[in-house]
MDAnalysis code that builds the backbone (N, CA, C; Angstrom):
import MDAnalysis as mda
import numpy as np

u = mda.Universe.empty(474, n_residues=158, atom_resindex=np.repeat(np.arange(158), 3), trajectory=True)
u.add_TopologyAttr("name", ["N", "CA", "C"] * 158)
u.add_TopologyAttr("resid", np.arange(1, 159))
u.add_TopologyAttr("resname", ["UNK", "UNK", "UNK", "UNK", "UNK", "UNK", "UNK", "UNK", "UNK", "UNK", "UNK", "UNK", "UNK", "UNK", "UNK", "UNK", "UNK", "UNK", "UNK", "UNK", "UNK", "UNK", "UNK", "UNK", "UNK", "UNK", "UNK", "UNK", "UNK", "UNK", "UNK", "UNK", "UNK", "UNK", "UNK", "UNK", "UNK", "UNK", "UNK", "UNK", "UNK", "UNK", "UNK", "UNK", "UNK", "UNK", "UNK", "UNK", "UNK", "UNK", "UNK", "UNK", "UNK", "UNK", "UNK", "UNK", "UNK", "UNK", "UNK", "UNK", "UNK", "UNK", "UNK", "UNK", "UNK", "UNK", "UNK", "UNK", "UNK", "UNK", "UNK", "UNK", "UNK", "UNK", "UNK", "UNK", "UNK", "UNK", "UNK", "UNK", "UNK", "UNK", "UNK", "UNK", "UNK", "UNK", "UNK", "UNK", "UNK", "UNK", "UNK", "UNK", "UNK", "UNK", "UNK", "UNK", "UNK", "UNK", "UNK", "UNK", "UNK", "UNK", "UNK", "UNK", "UNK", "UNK", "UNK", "UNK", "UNK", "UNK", "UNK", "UNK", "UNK", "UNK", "UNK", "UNK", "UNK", "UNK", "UNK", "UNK", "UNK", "UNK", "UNK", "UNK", "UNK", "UNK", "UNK", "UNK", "UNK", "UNK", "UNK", "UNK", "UNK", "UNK", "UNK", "UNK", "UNK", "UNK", "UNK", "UNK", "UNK", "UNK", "UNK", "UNK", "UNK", "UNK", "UNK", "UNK", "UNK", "UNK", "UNK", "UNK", "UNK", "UNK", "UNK", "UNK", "UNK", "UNK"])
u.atoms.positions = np.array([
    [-4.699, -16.281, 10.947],
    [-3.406, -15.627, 10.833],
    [-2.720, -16.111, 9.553],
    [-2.360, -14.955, 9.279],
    [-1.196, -15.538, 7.808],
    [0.165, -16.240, 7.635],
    [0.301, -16.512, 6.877],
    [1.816, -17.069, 6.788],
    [3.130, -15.746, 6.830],
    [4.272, -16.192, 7.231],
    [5.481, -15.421, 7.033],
    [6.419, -16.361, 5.974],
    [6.989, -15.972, 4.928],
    [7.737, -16.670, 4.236],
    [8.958, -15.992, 3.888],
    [9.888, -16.273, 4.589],
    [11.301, -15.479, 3.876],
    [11.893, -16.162, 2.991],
    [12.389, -15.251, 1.785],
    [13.031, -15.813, 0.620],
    [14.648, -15.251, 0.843],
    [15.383, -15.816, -0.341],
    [16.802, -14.942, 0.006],
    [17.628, -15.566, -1.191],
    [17.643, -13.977, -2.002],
    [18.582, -14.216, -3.195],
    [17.765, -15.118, -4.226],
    [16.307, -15.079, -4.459],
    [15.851, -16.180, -4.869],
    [15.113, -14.949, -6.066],
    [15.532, -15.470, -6.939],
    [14.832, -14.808, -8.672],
    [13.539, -15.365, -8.384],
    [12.429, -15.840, -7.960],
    [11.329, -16.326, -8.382],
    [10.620, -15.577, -6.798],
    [11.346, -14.956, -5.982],
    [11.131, -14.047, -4.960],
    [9.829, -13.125, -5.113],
    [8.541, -12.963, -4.670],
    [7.895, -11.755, -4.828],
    [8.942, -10.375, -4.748],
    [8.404, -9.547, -5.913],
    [9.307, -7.819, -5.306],
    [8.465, -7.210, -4.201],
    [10.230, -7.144, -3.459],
    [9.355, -5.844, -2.870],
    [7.920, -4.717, -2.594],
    [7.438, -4.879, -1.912],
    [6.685, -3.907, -1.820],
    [6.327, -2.836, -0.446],
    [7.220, -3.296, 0.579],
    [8.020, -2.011, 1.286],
    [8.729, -2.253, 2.468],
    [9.254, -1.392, 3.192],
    [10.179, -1.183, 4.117],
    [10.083, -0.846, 5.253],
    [9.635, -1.569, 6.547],
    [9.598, -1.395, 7.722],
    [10.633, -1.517, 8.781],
    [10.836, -0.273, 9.586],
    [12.435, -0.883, 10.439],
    [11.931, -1.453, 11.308],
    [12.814, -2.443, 11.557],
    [12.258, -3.404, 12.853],
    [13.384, -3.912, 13.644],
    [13.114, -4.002, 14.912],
    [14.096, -4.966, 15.859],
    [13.658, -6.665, 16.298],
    [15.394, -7.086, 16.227],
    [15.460, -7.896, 17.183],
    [16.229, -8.198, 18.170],
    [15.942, -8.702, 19.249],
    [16.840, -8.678, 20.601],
    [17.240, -9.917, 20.973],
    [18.625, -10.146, 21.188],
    [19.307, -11.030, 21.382],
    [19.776, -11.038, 23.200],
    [18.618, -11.793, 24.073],
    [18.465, -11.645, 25.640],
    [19.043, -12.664, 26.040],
    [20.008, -12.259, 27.003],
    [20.717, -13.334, 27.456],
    [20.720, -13.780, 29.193],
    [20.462, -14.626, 29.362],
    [20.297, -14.421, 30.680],
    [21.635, -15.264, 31.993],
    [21.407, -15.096, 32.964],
    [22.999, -15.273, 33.659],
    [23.440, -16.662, 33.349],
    [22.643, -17.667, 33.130],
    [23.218, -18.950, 32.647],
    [23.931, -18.987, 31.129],
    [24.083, -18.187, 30.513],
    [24.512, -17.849, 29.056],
    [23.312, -18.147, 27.845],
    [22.348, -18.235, 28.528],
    [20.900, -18.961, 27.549],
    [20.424, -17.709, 26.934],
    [20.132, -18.083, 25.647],
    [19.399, -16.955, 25.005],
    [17.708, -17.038, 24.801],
    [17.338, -16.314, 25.179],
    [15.836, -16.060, 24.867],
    [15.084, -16.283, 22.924],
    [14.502, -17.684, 23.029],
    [14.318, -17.428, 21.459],
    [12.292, -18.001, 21.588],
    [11.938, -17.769, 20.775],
    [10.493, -17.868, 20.682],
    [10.764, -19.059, 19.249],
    [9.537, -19.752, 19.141],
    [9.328, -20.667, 17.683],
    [7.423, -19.591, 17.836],
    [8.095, -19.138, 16.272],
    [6.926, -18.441, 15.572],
    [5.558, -19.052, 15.387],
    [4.604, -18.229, 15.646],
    [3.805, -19.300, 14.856],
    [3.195, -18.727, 13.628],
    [3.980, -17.992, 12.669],
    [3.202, -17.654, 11.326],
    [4.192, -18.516, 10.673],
    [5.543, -19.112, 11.134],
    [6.348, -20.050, 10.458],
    [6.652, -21.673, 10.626],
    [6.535, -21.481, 12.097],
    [7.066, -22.627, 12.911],
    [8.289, -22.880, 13.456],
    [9.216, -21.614, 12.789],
    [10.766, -21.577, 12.828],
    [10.931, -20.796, 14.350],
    [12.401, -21.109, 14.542],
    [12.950, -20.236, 15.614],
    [13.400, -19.706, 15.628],
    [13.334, -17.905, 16.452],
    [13.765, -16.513, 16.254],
    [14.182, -16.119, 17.037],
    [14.618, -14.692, 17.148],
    [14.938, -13.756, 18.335],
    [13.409, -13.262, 18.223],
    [13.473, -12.559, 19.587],
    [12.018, -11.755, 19.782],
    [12.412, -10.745, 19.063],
    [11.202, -9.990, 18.302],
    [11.148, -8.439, 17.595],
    [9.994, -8.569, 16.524],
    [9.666, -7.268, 16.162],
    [8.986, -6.824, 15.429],
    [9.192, -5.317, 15.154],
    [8.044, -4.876, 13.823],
    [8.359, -3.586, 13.150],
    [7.958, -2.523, 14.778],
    [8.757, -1.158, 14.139],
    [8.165, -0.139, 14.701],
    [7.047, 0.462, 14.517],
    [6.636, 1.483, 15.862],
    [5.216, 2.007, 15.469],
    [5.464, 3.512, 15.784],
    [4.735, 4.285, 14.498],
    [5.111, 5.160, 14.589],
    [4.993, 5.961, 16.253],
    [5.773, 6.980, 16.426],
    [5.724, 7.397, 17.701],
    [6.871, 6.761, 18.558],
    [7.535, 5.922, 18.131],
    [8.549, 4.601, 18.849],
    [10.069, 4.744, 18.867],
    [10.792, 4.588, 19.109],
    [12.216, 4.641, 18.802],
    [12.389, 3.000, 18.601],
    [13.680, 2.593, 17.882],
    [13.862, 1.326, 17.750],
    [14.277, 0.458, 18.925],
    [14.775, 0.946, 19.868],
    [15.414, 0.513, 21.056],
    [13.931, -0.214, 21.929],
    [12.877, 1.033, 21.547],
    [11.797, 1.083, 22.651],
    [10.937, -0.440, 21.927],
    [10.996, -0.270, 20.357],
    [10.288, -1.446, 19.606],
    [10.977, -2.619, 20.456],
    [12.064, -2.746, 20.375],
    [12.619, -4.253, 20.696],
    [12.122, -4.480, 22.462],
    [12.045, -3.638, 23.299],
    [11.772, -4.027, 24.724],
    [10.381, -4.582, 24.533],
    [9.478, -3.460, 23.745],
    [7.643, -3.708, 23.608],
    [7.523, -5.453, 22.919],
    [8.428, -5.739, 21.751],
    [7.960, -6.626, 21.243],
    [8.492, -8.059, 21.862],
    [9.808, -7.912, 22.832],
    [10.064, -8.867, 23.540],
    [9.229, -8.973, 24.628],
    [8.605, -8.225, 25.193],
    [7.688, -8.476, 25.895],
    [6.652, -9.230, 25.673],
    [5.874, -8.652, 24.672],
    [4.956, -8.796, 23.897],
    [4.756, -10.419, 23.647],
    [6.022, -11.016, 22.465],
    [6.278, -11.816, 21.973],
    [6.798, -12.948, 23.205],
    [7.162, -12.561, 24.661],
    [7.665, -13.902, 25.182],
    [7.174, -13.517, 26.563],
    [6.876, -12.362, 27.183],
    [6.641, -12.538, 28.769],
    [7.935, -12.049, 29.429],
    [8.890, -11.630, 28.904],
    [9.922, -11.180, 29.384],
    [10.572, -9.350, 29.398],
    [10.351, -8.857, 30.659],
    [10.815, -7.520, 30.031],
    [12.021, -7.680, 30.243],
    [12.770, -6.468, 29.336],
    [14.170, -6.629, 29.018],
    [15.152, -5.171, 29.246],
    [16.037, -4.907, 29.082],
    [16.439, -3.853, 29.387],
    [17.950, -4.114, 28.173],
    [17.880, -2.816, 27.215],
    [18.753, -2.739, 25.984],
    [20.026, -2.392, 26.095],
    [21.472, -3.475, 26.403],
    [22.215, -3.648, 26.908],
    [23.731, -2.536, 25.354],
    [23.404, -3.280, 24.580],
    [23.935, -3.464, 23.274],
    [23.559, -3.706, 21.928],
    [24.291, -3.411, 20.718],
    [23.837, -3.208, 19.523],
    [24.753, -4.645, 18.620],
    [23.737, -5.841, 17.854],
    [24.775, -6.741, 17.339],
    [25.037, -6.264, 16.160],
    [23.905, -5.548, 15.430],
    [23.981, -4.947, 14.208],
    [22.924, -4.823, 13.176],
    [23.388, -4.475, 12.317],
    [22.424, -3.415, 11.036],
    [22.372, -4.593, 9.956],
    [20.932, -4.488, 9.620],
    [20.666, -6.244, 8.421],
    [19.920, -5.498, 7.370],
    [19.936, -5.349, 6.466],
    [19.069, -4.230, 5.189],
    [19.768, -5.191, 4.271],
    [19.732, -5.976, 3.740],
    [20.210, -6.835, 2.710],
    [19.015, -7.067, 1.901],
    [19.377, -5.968, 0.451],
    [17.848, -6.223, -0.254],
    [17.443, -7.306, -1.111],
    [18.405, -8.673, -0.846],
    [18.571, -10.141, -1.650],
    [17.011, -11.065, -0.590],
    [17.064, -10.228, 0.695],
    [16.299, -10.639, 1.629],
    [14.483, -10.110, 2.230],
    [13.841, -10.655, 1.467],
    [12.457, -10.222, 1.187],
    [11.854, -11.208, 2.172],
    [10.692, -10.728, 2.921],
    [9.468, -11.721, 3.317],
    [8.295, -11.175, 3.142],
    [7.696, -12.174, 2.744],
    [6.066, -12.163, 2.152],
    [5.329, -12.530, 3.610],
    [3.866, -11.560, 3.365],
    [3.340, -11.790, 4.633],
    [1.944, -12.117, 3.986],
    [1.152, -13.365, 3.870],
    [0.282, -14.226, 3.234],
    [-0.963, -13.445, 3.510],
    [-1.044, -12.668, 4.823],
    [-2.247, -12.238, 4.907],
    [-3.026, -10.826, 4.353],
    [-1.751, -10.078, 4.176],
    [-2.085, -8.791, 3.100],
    [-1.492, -8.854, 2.058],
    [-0.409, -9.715, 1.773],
    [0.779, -9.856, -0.019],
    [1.313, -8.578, 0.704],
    [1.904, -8.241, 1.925],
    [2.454, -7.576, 1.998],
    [4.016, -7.988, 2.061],
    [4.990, -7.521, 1.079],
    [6.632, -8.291, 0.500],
    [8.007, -7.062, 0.755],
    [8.090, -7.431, 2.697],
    [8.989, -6.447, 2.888],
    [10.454, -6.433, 2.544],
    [11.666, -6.092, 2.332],
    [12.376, -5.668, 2.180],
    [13.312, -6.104, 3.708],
    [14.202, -7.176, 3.952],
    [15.018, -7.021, 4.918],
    [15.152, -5.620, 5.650],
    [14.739, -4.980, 7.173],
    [15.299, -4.015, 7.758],
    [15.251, -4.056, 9.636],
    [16.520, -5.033, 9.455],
    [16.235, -5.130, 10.853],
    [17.549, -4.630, 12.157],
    [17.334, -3.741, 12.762],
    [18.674, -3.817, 13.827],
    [18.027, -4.519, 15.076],
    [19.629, -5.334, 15.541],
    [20.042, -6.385, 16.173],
    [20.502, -5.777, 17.589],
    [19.529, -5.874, 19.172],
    [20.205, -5.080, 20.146],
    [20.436, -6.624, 21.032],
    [21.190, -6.093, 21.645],
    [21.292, -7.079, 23.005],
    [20.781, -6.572, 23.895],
    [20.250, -7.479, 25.010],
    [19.145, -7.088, 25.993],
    [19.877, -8.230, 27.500],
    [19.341, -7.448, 28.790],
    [19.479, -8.511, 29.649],
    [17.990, -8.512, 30.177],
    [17.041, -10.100, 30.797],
    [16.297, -9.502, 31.541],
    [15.841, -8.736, 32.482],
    [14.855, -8.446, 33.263],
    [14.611, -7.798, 34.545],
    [13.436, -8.031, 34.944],
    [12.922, -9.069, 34.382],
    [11.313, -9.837, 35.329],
    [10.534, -10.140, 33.910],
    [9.687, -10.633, 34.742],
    [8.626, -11.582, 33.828],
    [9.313, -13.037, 33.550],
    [7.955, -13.530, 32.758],
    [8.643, -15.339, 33.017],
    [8.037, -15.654, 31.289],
    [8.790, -16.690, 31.023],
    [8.767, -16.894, 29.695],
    [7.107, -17.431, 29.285],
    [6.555, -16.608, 28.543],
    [4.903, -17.339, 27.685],
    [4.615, -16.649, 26.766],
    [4.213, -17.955, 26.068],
    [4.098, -17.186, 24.499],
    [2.849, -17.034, 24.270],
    [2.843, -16.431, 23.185],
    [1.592, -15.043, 22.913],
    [1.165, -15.849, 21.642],
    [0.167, -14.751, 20.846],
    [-0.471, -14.985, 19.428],
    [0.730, -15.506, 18.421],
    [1.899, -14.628, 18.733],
    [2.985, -14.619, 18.079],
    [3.958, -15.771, 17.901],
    [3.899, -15.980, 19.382],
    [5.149, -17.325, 19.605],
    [4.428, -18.623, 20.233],
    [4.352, -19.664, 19.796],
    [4.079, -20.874, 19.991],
    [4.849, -21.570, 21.149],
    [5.864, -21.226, 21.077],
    [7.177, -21.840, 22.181],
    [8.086, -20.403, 22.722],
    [8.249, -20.397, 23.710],
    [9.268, -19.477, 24.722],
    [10.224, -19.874, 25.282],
    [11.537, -20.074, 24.868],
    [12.747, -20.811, 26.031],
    [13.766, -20.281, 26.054],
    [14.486, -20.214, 26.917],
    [15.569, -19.725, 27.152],
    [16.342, -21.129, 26.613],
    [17.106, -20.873, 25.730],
    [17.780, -21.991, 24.731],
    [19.720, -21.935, 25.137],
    [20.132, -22.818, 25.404],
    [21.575, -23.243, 25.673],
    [22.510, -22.410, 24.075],
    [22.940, -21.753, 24.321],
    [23.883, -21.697, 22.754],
    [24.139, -23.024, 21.978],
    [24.619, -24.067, 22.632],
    [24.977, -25.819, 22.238],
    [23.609, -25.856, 21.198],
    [22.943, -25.937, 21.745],
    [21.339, -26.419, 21.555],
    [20.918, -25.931, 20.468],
    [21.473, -24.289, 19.839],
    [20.570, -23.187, 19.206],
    [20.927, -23.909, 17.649],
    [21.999, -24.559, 17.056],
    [22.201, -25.034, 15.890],
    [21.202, -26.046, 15.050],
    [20.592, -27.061, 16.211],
    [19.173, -27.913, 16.147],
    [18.189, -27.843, 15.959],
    [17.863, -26.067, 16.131],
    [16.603, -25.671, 15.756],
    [16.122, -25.530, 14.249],
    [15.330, -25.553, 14.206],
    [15.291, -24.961, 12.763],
    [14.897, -23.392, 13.069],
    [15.547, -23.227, 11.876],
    [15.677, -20.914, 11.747],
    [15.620, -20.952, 10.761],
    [15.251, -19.180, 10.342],
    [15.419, -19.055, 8.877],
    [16.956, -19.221, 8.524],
    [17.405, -18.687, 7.667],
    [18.960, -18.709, 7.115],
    [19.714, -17.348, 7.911],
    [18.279, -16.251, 7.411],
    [18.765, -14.856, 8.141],
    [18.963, -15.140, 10.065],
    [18.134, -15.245, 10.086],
    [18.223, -15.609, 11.866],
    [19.251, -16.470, 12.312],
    [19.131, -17.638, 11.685],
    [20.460, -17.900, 12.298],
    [21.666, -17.626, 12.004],
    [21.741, -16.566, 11.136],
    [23.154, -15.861, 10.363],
    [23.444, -14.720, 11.867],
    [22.720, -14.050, 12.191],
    [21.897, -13.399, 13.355],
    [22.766, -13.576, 14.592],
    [22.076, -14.631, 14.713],
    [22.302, -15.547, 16.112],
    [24.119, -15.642, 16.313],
    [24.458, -16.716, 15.084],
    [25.968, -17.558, 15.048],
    [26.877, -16.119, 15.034],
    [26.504, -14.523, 14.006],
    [27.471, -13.313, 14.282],
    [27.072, -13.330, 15.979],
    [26.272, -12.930, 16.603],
    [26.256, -12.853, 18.207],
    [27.242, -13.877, 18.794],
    [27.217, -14.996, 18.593],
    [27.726, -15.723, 19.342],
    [29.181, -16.253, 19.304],
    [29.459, -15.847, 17.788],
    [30.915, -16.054, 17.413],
    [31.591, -14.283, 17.671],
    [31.145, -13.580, 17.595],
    [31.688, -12.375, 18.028],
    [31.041, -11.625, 18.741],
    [30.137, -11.609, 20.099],
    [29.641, -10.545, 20.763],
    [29.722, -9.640, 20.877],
    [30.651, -8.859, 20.749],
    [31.083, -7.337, 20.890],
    [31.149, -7.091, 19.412],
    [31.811, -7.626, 18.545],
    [31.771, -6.698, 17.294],
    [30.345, -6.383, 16.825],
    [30.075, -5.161, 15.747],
    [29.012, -4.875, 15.311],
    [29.295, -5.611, 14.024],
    [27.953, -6.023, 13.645],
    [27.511, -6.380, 12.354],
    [27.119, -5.885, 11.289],
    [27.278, -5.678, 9.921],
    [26.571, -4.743, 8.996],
    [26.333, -6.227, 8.078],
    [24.807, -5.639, 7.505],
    [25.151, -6.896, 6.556],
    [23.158, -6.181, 5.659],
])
């Protein structure tokens, strides 16, 4: 498996070389814990998501890939917001494939399954908000995370 490397605002950045929309879901469950996976093309800690496939709606991407990615199905509660910030590139080591930030942000609650991680995620936990600052994240993700948690209801553009 390849590496994931996100850059941001960085002149020495690979360009671009394209644009996939993708989700991530911000799952919360009745203790106020959020659902986060530690990657394993990074080592960092995320929301669950990935790109769409054609045939998909974005709503439907984020249930498939939280699944996918943690053992949890989910059900798409809310929208945190819209991330296309083109300062924000990641390189994917195994094709030089150098996407272009494009991600919307839903909120999710569960409805079964139990947390295990896949090819994708190394670690599965339902994480304390207190707790989520300790992790290591990218910059984007936890920019992500802290808009969710400092304003839940507002939408995000960024």
């Amino acid at each position: 498996m390849g590496r994931r490397i996100d850059f941001y605002n960085d002149p020495a950045a690979p360009k671009a070389n394209s644009v996939v929309p993708s989700a991530n879901v911000v799952v919360v469950n009745d203790d106020g814990a959020i659902l986060l996976i530690r990657r394993s093309d990074n080592d960092n800690w995320a929301l669950p998501g990935g790109g769409m496939d054609l045939g998909e709606s974005l709503p439907a991407t984020g249930v498939r890939e939280t699944a996918e990615e943690t053992g949890i199905d989910v059900e798409i509660t809310g929208l945190v917001g819209i991330y296309t910030d083109p300062r924000h590139v990641i390189l994917y080591t195994s094709n030089n494939e150098v996407r272009q930030e494009f991600s919307v942000v839903f909120t999710a609650r569960p409805i079964g399954g139990a947390p295990t991680p896949s090819e994708e995620s190394t670690e599965v936990r339902w994480v304390p908000p207190a707790e989520i600052g300790s992790l290591p994240m990218d910059r984007s993700m936890r920019m992500r995370v802290e808009q969710y948690l400092n304003a839940p209801e507002a939408l995000h553009l960024g």
